[in-house]
SERO-4910 file (N, C-alpha, C, O; in steps of 0.05 Angstrom, whole numbers):
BEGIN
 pado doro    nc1    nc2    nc3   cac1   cac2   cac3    cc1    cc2    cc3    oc1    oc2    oc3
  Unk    A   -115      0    281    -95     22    282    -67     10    284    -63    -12    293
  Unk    A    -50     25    277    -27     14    277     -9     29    261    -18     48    249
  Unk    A     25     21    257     47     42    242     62     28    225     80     13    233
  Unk    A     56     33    195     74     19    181    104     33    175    112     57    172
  Unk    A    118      3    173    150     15    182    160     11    147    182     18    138
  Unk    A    136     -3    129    141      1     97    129    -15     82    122    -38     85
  Unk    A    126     -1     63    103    -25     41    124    -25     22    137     -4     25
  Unk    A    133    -40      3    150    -49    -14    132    -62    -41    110    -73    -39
  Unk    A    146    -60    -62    134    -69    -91    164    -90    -90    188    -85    -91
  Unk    A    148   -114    -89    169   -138   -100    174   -139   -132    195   -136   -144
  Unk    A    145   -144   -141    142   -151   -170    121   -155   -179    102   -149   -165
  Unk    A    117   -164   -199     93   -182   -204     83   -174   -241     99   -171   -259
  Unk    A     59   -172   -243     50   -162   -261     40   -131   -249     17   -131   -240
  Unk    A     59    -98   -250     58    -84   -242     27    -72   -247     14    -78   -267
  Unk    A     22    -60   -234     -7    -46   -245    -13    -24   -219      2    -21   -199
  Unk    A    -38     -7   -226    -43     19   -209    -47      4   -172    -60    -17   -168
  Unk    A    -39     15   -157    -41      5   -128    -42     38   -116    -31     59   -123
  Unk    A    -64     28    -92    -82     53    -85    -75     34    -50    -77     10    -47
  Unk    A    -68     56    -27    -67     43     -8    -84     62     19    -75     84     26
  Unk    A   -106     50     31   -118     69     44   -125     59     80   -125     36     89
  Unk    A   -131     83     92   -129     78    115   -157     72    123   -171     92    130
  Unk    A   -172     38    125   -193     33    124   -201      2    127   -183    -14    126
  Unk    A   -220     -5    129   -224    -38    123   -233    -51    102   -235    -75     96
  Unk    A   -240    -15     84   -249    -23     52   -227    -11     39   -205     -2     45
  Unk    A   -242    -14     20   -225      0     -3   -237     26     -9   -242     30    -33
  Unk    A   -243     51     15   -257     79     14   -234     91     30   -213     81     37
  Unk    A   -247    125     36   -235    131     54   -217    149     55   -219    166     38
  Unk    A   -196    153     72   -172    162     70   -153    144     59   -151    121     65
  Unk    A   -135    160     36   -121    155     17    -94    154     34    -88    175     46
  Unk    A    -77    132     37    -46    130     51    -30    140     28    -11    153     35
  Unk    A    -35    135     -1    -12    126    -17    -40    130    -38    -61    116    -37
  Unk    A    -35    152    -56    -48    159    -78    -45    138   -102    -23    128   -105
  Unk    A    -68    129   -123    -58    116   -145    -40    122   -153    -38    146   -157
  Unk    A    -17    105   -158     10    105   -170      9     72   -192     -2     51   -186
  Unk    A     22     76   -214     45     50   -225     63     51   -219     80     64   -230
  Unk    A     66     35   -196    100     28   -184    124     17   -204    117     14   -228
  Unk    A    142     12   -199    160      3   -210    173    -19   -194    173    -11   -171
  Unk    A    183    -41   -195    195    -64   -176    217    -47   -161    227    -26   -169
  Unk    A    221    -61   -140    235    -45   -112    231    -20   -103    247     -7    -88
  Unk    A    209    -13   -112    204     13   -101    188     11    -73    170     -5    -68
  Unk    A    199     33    -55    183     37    -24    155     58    -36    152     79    -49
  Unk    A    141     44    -26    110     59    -39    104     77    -10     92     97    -14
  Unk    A    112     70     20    103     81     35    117     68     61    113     45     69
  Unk    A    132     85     70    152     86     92    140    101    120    127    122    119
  Unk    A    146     88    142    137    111    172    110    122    173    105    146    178
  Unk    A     94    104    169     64    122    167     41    107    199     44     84    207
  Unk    A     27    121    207     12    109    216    -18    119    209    -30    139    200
  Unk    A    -24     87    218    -58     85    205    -72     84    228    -63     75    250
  Unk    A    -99     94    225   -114     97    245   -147     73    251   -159     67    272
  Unk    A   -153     66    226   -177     49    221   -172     27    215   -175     10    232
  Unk    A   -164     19    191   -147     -8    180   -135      0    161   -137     23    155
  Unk    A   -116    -21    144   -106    -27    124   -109    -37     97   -107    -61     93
  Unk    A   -113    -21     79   -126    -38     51   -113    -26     33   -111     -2     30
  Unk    A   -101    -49     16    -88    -46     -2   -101    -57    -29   -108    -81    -32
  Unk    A   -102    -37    -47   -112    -49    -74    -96    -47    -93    -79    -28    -92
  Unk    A    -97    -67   -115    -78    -70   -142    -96    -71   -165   -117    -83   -165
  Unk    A    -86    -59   -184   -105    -63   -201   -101    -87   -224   -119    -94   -240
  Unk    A    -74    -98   -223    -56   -123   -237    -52   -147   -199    -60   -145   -176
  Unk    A    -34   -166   -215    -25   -176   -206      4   -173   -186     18   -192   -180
  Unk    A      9   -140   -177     23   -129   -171     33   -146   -139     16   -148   -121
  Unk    A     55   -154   -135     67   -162   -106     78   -144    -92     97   -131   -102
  Unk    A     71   -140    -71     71   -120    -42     85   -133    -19     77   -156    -12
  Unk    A     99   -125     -9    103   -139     19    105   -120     42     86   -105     39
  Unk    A    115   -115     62    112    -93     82    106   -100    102     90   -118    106
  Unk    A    120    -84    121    118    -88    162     96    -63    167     93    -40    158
  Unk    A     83    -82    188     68    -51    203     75    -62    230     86    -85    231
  Unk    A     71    -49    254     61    -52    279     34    -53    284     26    -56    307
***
């Protein structure tokens, strides 16, 4: 559990990224499939309750603070 203060799209090879509140990749959905665009905030001020899992469907770069 814990509160992210932001997930960020650096770059990369953009592709679909799905971000959920879990230890898999199931679950509750944080951040619905989207194609990001570079510098975009995908998900600001949220808190998670189980874990953190982030999926890409490319080579997409993420970076981001939680507590």
């Amino acid at each position: 559990a814990g509160f992210i203060d932001e997930i960020f799209v650096v770059g990369g090879t953009l592709g679909n990224v799905t971000i959920y509140d879990n230890t898999a990749a199931s679950g509750t959905v944080l951040c619905p499939t989207v194609t990001p665009v570079a510098n975009e905030i995908l998900i600001e001020n949220l808190r998670f309750n189980t874990g953190l899992t982030i999926v890409t469907a490319a080579a997409t770069v993420v970076t981001g603070s939680a507590k």
